[in-house]
Structures are given as C-alpha cells and as structure tokens.
C-alpha positions as CSV (number, residue, x, y, z in Angstrom):
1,X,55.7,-41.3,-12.1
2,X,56.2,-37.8,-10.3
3,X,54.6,-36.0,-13.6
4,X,51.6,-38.6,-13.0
5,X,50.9,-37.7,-9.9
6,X,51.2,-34.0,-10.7
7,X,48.8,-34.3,-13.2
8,X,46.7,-36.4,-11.4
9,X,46.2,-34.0,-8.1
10,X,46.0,-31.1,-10.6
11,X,42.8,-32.6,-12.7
12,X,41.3,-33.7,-9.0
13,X,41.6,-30.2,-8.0
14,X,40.2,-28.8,-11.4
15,X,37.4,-31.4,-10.7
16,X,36.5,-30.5,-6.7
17,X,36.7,-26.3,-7.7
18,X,34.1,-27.2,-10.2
19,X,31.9,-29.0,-7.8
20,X,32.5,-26.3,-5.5
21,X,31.6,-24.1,-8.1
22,X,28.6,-25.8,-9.4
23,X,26.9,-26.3,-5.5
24,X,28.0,-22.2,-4.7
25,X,26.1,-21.6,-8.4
26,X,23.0,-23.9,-7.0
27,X,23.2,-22.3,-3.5
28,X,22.3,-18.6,-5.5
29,X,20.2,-19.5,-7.5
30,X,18.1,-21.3,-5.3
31,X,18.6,-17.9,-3.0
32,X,17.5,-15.8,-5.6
33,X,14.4,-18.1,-6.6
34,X,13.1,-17.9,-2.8
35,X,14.0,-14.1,-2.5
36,X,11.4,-13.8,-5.6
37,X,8.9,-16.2,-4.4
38,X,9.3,-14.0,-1.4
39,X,8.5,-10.4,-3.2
40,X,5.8,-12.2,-5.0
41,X,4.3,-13.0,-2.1
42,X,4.9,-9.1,-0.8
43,X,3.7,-7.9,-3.5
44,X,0.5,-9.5,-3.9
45,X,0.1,-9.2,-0.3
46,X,0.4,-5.8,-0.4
47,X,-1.6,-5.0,-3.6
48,X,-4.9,-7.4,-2.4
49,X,-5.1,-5.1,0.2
50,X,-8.8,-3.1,-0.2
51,X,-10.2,-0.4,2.2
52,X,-13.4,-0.8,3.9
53,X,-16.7,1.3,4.0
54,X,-16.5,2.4,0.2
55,X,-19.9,2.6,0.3
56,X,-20.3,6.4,1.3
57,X,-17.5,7.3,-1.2
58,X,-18.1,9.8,-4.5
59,X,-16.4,9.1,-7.3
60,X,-16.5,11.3,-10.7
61,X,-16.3,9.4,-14.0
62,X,-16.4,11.6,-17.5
63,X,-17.4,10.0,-20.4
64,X,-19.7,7.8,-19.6
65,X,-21.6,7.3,-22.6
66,X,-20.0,4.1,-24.1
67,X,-16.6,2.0,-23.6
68,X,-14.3,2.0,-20.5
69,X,-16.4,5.1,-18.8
70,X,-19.8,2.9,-19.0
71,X,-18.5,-0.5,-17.8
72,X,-16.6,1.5,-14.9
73,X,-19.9,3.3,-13.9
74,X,-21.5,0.2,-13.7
75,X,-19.1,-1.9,-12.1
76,X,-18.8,0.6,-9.2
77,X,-22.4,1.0,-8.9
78,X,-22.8,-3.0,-8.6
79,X,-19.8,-3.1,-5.7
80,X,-22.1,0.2,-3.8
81,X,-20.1,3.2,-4.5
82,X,-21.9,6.1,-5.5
83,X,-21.0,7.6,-9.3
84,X,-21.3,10.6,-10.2
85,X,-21.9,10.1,-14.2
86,X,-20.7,12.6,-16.8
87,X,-22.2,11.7,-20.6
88,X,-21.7,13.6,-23.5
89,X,-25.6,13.2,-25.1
90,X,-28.5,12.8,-23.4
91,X,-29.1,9.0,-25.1
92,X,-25.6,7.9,-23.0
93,X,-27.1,9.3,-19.9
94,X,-30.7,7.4,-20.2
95,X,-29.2,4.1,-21.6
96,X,-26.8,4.2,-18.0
97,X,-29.4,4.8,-15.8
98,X,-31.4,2.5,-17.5
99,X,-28.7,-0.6,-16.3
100,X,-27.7,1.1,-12.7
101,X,-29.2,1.8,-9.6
102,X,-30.7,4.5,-8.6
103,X,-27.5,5.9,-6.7
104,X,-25.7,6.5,-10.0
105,X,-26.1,10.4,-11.0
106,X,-25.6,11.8,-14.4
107,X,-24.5,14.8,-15.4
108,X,-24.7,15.9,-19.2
109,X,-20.5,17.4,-20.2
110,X,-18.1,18.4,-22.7
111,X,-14.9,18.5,-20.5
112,X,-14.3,21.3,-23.9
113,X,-16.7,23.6,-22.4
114,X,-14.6,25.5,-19.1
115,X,-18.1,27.2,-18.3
116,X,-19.7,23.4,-18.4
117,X,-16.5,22.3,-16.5
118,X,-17.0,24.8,-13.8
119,X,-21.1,23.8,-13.3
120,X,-20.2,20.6,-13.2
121,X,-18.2,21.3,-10.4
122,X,-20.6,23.5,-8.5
123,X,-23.0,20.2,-9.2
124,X,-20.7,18.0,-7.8
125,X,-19.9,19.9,-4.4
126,X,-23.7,20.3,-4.3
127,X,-24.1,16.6,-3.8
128,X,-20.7,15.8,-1.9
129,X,-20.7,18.6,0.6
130,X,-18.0,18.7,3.2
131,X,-17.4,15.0,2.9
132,X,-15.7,15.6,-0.4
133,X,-15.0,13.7,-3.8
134,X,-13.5,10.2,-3.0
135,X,-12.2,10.0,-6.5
136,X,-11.8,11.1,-10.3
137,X,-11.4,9.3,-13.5
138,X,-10.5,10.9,-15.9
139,X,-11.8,8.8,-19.0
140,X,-13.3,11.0,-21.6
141,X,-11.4,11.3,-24.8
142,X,-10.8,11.5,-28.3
143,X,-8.9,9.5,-31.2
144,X,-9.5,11.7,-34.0
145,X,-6.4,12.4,-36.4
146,X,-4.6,9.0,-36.5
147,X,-3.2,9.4,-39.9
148,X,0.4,11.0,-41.0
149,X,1.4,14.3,-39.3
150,X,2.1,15.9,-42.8
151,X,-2.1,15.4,-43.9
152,X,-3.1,17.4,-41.4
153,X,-3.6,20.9,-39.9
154,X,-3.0,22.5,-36.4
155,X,-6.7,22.7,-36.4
156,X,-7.2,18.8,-36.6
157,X,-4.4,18.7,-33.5
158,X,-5.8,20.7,-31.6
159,X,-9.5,18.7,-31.6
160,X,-7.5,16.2,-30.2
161,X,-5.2,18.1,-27.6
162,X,-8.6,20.1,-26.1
163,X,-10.4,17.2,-25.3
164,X,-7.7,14.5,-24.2
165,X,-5.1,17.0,-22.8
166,X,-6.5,20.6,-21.9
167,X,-9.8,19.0,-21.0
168,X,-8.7,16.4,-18.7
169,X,-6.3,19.0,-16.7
170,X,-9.8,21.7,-16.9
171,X,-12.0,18.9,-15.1
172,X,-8.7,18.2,-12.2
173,X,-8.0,21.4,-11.6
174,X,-11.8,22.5,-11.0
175,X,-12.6,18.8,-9.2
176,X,-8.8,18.8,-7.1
177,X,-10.6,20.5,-3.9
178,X,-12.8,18.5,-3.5
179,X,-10.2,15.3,-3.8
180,X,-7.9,17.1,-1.4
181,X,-10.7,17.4,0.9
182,X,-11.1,13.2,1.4
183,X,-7.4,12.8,0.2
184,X,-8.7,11.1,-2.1
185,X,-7.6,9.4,-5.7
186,X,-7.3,10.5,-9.4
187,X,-7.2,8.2,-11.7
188,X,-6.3,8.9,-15.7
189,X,-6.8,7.2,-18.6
190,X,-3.9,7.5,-21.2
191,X,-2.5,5.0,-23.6
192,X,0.3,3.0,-24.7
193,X,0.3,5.9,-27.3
194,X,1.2,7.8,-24.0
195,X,4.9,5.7,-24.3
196,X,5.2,5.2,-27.4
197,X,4.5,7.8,-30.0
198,X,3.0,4.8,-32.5
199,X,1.0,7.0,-34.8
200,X,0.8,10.0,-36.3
201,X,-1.4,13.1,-35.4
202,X,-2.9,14.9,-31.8
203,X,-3.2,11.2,-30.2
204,X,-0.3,10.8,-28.9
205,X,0.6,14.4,-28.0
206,X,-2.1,14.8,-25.9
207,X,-1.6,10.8,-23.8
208,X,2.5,12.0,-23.5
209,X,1.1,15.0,-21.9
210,X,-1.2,13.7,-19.6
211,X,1.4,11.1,-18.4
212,X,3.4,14.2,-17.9
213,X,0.5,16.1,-16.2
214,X,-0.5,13.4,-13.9
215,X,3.6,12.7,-13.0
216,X,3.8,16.5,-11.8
217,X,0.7,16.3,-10.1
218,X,1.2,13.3,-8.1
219,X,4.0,14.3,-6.3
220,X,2.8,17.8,-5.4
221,X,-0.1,16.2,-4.5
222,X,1.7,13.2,-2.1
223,X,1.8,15.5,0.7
224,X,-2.1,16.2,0.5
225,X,-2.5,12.5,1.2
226,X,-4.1,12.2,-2.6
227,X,-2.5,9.3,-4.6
228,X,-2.2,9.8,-8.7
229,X,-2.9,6.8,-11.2
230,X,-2.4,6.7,-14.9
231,X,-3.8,3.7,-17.0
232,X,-2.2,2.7,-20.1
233,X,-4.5,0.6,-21.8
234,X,-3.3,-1.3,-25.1
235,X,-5.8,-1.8,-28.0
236,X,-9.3,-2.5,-26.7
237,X,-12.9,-2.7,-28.8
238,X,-14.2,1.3,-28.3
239,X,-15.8,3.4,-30.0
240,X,-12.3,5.2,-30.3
241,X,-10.6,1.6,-31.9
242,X,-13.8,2.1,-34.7
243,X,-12.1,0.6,-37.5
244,X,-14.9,2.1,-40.5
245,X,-14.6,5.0,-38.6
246,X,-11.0,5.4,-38.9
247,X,-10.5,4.3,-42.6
248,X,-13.5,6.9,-43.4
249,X,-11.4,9.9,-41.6
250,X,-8.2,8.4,-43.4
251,X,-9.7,8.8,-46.8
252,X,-11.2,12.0,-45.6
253,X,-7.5,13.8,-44.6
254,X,-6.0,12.0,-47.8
255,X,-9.0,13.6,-50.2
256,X,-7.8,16.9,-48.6
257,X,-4.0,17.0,-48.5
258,X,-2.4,19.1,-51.3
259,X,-1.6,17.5,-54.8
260,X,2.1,17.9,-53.9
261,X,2.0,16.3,-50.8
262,X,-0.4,13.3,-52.6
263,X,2.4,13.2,-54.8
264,X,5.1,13.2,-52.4
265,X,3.6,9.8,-50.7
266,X,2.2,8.3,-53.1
267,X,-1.2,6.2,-53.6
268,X,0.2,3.2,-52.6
269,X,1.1,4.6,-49.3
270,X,-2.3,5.6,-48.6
271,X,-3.8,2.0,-49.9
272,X,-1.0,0.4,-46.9
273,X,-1.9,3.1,-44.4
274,X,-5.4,2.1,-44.5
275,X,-4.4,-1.8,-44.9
276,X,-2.3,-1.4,-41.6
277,X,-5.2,0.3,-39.4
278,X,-7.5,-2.8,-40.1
279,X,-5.4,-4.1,-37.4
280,X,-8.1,-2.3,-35.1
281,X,-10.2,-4.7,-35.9
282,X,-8.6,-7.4,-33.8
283,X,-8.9,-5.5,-30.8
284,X,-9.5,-7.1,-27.2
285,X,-13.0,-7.2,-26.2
286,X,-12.2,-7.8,-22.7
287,X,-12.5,-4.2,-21.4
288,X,-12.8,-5.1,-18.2
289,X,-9.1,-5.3,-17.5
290,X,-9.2,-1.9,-17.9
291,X,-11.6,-1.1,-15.6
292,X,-10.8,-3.8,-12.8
293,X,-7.5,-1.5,-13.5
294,X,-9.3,1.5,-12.4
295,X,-11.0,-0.1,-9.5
296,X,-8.0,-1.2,-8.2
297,X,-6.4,2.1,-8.7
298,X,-9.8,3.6,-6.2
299,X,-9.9,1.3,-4.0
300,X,-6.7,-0.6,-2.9
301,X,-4.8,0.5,-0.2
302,X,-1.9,0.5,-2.0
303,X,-2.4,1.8,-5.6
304,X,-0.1,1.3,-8.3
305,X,1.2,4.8,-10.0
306,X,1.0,2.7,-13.7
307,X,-1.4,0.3,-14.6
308,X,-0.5,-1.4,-18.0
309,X,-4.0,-2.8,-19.2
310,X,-3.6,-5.8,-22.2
311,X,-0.9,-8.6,-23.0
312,X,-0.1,-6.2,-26.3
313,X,0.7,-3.4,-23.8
314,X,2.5,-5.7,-21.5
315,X,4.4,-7.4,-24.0
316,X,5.1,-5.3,-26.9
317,X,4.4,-1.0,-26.2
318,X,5.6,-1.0,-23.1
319,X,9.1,-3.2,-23.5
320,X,9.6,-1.8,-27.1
321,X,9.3,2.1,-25.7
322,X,12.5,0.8,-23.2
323,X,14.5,-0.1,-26.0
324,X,17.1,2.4,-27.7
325,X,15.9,4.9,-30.2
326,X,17.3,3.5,-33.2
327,X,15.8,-0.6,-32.2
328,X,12.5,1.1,-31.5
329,X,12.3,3.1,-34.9
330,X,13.6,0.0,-36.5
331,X,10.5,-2.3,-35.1
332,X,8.1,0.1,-35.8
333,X,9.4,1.2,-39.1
334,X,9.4,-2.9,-40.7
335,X,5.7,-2.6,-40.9
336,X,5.8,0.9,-42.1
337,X,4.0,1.5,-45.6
338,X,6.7,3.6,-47.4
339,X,6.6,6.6,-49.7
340,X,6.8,6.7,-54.0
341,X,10.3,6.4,-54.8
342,X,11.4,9.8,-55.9
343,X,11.4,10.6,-59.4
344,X,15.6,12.4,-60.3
C-alpha cells in the first residue's frame, strides 16, 4: 500500500513539473513572439522614416543609358530631385531626356577615362556650387568575362576590373568633396557575385572589391556625417543578364582557348556551360526593387549599409555565401558541368 502511494505522489509530481514546464515553455515563447513583433515594429518604424525638402538635392547617377541607371534617373526625377545623368552614348542621353523633365541633366562618360572622370567633376561642382552633391550612385558596370577562369587572359580581367572596380573608386574619389560638403550619401551597386564568387572571370573580383571599397570608406567617412550603401541585386533583366550576348562571348573565349586546354575540358563541358547560362533567361523583370533599393538608401533617414535586391538573393546567394566552405562548394558544384574524364 506504502509502494502505491509512493508511486502515486511520484507520477503526480512528474505530471505538475511538466505542466510547470509546459506553461514556463508558453510564458517564453509568447515573450519572445512579442519581443519580435516589438523589433518589427522598431524596425519599420525606423526605416519608413524619409527626410523632407529633397527637392533642392543633387544626386549623380553613372550609367544611365539603359537598366537600373535609367529607371533610377527617372524615378527620382518623377519624386523632384534633381539628377545629374551620366550616359555612355549620346542615343542613352537623348532617349532619357526624352522621358524626364527638364531638371534632369546629362553628362556623356566613361568612368574608364580619369581625364573624363575629372571634367565630369568640374561639371558637376559647376552646377552644385557650395550647396554640394546630395548623393552618388554608383551604377555603371560591366559583365564581360563570365566564363571559366582558365579561357581567359589578364587582359579580359582587367576590362572588367577598370570599369566595375577602378572606375567606380575614380568617379568617388573625384565626386567625395562634394558629398562631404552636404554630408551626403553614396550609394553602390555590386552584386550577389559581390558574396559569392558564383562564376568565373573579372565579375566577381571587381563586386568583392567594391564591397570591400565601400566597407573602408564608410567608416572613414561616418565621422564626415556621409552614410555608405552597397546594393546587392540578384539576377535582374539588363543589358548585363543578355543571355545571346553571353552565349556569343562564351563561344567566342572557347574558339580562342588553346587546343590543350579545349582538350583538357572537354566539348561537352562547353555544350553544359552554355546550357547552364540560359538560366539568364529567367531573370526578374521587376527592376524596380532595385531601385526603390537605391531610393531608400538616398533618402531615408536611416539607410541600411546592405540592401539585398531579389527573393534569389534573399533566399539562396546571400544564406548559401553564410554556409561553410565545403557546403557552399558542394551546392554550387551539383549543377557544375564537369571536365572529360582523363585519358591514363
């Protein structure tokens, strides 16, 4: 009867702890879903803050011909803000004017050129004065090279590098005066390339270093009162996501590469490279989260330093670059076309 008891206090016990347990457990967790509601809330507070008067505000956009560059012009132009335009041909400069207001300015510029660089500077203080250049985005760039490392030359890297790398820090360097002088905002353009080295050639180099570029330069320049942005855009319809483009340049480096190294991968590899970059053709045509991005970036009160543009970036660069080297290799290595098994 005494063992009865025993057991029967025991198994009440075991039964009120686990209630105990089971309403502490509740308690938390409904803690912890208010303490998130609650930095929701803060945080969407805080961003959907705007500043006023943006109307008398200068901001410098390069490449401006087509893409993100020519829906940012004109979407800052429509909210009043006066943009200062750089195209690379005349034809991108007429076809924006022709679908902005008369505030927009144009400028023809390859960021390439330092002595076109340093003009366009002179132009620019010629029109902001003492006032000074409210913001920069950086925007202009270049995709060419996305093929194997081993097709191409240091040449073909550094057409990329000069334009998306050495031009971007040419055009801050020569424009950062002026931005310090409204403590103002920068704002470049990089890629999910930029965390996550996803293909071959100069493209990626040159988006690791301007996320490295634009990380150094924001904090030297926090005490300046100028705020640095970088936008890492996933796969978007541009001219730079051109998928004939692309599989004409591929052919093109393959045609070139040495009979060894043709030999070495294999035709088969080549017929799966170019069967894997058709991908570009189901690129997001909604570029405007890229530039609503950028807005954001110029005119909130609180910009983000990262701005991850696209559900691929959100969802698959971005958490895959977190992972450990061997996982990431491993995810981007299944759809991998692979080399012509080696002949003993």
């Amino acid at each position: 009867m005494c063992k009865f008891i025993t057991i029967k206090y025991q198994l009440m016990s075991t039964i009120t702890l686990f209630v105990f347990q089971l309403e502490f457990a509740t308690m938390l967790l409904s803690l912890l879903v208010v303490v998130l509601v609650l930095l929701f809330c803060y945080r969407w507070h805080r961003q959907s803050q705007v500043l006023q008067n943006l109307s008398d505000k200068y901001v410098l956009i390069t490449g401006c011909d087509t893409g993100f560059g020519n829906l940012m012009a004109r979407q800052l132009d429509r909210r009043g803000m006066r943009v200062l335009a750089t195209c690379l041909t005349e034809k991108g400069a007429e076809n924006l004017k022709k679908e902005t207001s008369s505030r927009l300015q144009t400028v023809i510029l390859d960021i390439t050129d330092s002595q076109r660089v340093t003009s366009a500077a002179k132009w620019v203080f010629s029109i902001v004065g003492d006032t000074g250049l409210w913001g920069l985005v950086n925007n202009a760039g270049s995709g060419h090279g996305l093929c194997p490392n081993e097709w191409q030359r240091k040449e073909d890297f550094a057409k990329v590098l000069d334009v998306n790398l050495l031009g971007t820090v040419d055009i801050t360097l020569n424009m950062l005066p002026l931005i310090r002088k409204s403590q103002g905002r920068i704002v470049s353009v990089s890629s999910s390339g930029g965390r996550l080295a996803i293909i071959g050639g100069g493209y990626c180099l040159s988006k690791y270093g301007v996320e490295a570029f634009c990380d150094s330069l924001r904090r030297e320049m926090r005490d300046f009162g100028v705020k640095v942005s970088i936008i890492e855009p996933g796969a978007f319809t541009t001219a730079i996501t051109d998928c004939d483009l692309y599989l004409k340049n591929l052919t093109h480096f393959w045609e070139k590469v040495p009979s060894e190294v043709k030999e070495a991968y294999g035709e088969q590899y080549f017929k799966q490279y170019a069967e894997n970059m058709k991908s570009l053709r189901t690129c997001s045509p909604k570029l405007h989260r890229v530039t609503d991005a950028i807005e954001h970036a110029l005119t909130a009160v609180y910009p983000w330093t990262r701005y991850s543009a696209g559900w691929d970036c959100k969802l698959f660069y971005l958490p895959v670059s977190y992972l450990p080297t061997v996982i990431s290799d491993y995810v981007l290595l299944r759809s991998a076309p692979k080399p012509a098994p080696r002949v003993m």
